[in-house]
N, C-alpha and C positions, 0 to 999 in steps of 0.2 A: 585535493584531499578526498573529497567524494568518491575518485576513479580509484585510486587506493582502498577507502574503505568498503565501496562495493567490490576491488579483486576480493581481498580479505576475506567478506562474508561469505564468497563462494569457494573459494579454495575451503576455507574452514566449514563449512556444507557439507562439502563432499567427502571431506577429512571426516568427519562425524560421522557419515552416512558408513564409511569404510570399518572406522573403529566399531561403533555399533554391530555392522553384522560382521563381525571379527570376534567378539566376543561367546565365551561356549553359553551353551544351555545348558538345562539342568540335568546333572548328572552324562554329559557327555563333557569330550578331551576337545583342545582345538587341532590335535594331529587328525582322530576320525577324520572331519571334512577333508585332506588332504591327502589322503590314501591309505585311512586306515590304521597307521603304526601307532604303536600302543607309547609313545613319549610324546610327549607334551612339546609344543614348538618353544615356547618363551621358557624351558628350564621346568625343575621341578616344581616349582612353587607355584605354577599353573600362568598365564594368563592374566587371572581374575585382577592381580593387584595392579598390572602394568595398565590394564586396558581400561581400569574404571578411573583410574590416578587421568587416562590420555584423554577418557571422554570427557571429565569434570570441566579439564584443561581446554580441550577446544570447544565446549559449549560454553564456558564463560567467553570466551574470544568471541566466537559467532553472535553472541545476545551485545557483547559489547559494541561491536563493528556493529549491528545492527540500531541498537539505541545512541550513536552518534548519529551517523546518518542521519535518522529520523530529527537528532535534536540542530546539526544545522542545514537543512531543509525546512526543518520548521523556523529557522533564524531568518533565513533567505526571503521569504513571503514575510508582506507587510500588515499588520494587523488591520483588519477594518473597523472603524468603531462606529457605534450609533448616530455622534453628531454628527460626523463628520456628512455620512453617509445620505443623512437628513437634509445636511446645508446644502449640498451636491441636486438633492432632488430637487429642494426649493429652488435654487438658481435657474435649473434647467426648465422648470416649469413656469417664472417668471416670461424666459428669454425663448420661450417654444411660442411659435405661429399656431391658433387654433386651425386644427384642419377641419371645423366645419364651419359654416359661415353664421354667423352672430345672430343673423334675422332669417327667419324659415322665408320661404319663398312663398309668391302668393299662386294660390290655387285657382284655378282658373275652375267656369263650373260645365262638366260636360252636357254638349247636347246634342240632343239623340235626334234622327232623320227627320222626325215629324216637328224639330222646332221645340219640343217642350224639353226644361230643362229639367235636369235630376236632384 
């Protein structure tokens, strides 16, 4: 379901990206970009209607495929909760060998050539 919904997002990505700069600017034709002739590619009526109706259309798609994803992804991972988390440490901290030794070592006292100690 995943491989599906990430083909999805990217075909419709790139589909956007297409219709976006597909679309005229202001006060120019969409023929201009393609060599100039003074008619219009989508008919008389321009463009304008088909191409905002096509973005509306695959940017809902794209945000949708997108916010699945995200929502089972987030299904898949298991929440962690505070007790839980807590009981976990105390356990381990019970059942952990301290790694230094319980009683300091005895210090021995240095002494220097002449016999006197420090």
């Amino acid at each position: 379901m995943i491989m599906f919904l990430t083909i999805l997002l990217i075909v419709s990505a790139v589909f956007l990206i297409i219709v976006i700069l597909m679309q005229q600017g202001k006060g120019q034709e969409m023929g201009a970009v393609f060599g100039g002739s003074s008619q219009t590619i989508f008919g008389a009526s321009g463009a304008g209607n088909f191409l905002t109706k096509a973005t509306a259309v695959i940017a809902i798609i794209f945000m949708a495929s997108a916010f699945f994803i995200s929502y089972i992804s987030a299904k898949k991972q298991n929440p962690i909760s505070i007790k839980s988390y807590i009981a976990k440490t105390k356990t381990a901290a019970r059942t952990a060998k301290p790694s230094l030794p319980l009683t300091a070592p005895k210090q021995t006292k240095a002494v220097s050539k002449t016999g006197a100690t420090k």
